[in-house]
C-alpha positions in Angstrom: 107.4 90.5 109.2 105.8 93.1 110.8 103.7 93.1 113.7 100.4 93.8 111.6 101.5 91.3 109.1 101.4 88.5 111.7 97.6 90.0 112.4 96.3 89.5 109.3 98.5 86.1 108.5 96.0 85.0 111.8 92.8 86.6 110.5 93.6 84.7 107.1 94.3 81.0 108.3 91.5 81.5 111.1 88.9 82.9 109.2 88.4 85.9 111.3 86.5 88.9 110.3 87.6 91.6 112.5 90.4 93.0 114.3 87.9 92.8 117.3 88.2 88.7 116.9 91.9 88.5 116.6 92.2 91.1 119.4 90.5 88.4 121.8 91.9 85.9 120.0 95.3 87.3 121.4 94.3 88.3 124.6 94.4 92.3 123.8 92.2 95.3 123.1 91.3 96.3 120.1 93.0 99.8 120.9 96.0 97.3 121.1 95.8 96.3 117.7 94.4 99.6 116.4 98.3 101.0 117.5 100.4 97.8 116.1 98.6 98.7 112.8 99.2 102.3 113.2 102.6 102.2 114.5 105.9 100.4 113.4 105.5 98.4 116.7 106.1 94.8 117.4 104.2 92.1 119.3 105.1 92.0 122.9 106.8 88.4 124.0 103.5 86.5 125.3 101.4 88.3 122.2 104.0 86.8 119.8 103.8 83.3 121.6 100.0 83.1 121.5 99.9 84.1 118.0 102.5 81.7 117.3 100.2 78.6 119.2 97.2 80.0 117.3 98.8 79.5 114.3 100.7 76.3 114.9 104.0 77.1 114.5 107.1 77.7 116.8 106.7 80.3 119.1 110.7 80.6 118.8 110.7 81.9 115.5 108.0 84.5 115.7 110.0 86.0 118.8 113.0 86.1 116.8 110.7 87.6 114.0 110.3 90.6 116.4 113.1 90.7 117.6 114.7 91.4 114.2 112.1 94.0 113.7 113.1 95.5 117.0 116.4 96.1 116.0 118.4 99.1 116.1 121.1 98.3 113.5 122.2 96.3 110.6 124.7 93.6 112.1 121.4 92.7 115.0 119.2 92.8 112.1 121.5 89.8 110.5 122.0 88.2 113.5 118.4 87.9 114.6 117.4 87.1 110.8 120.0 83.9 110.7 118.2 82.6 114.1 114.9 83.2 113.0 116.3 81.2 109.6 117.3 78.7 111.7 114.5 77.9 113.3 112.5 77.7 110.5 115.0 75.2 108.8 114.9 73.3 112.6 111.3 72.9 111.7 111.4 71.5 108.7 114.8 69.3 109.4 114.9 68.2 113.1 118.0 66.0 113.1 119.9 69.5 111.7 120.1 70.0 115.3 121.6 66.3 116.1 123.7 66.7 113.3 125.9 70.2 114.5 123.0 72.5 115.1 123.6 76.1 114.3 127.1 76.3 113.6 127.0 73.8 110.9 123.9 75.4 109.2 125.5 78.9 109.3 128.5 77.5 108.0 126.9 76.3 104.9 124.4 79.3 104.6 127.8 81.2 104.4 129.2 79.5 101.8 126.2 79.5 99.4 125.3 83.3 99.4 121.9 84.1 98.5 
């Protein structure tokens, strides 16, 4: 998702009217937020983290959000789109991890192709 996605996805679930609110919100300037929506930019690490708190959900999976949009080519692309999968299924199905943890979920998720 990119950066200014995340943005509005807070401004949304928080009821916030401005960029100048989510700005604070975050802990940055509005110029800040004026260049992620301008730009193909991503959140910085502690941005991503306190937009993840904001919105409840694991700040893991946001940071592996950017990540993916941060990289350069196709295989890091994949590979940070299966973690950020992961986490999200992690989420949802705790004892995944208990139960062989990534390996095991990226063994199935290859043999079912989307």
């Amino acid at each position: 998702m990119k950066a200014h996605e995340w943005i509005d996805r807070l401004k949304v679930e928080k009821a916030l009217q401005s960029d100048y609110a989510a700005a604070k919100m975050l802990g940055l300037t509005t110029a800040a937020v004026s260049k992620i929506r301008t730009s193909d930019s991503t959140l910085g690490e502690d941005t991503a983290v306190r937009l993840a708190e904001n919105l409840g959900i694991e700040p893991a999976f946001v940071l592996a959000d950017q990540a993916m949009e941060r990289a350069k080519n196709g295989a890091a692309r994949r590979a940070w789109e299966a973690v950020a999968e992961f986490i999200a299924l992690k989420e949802k199905t705790p004892e995944l991890v208990e139960a062989g943890g990534f390996e095991l979920w990226r063994k199935r998720r290859d043999s079912n192709p989307r």
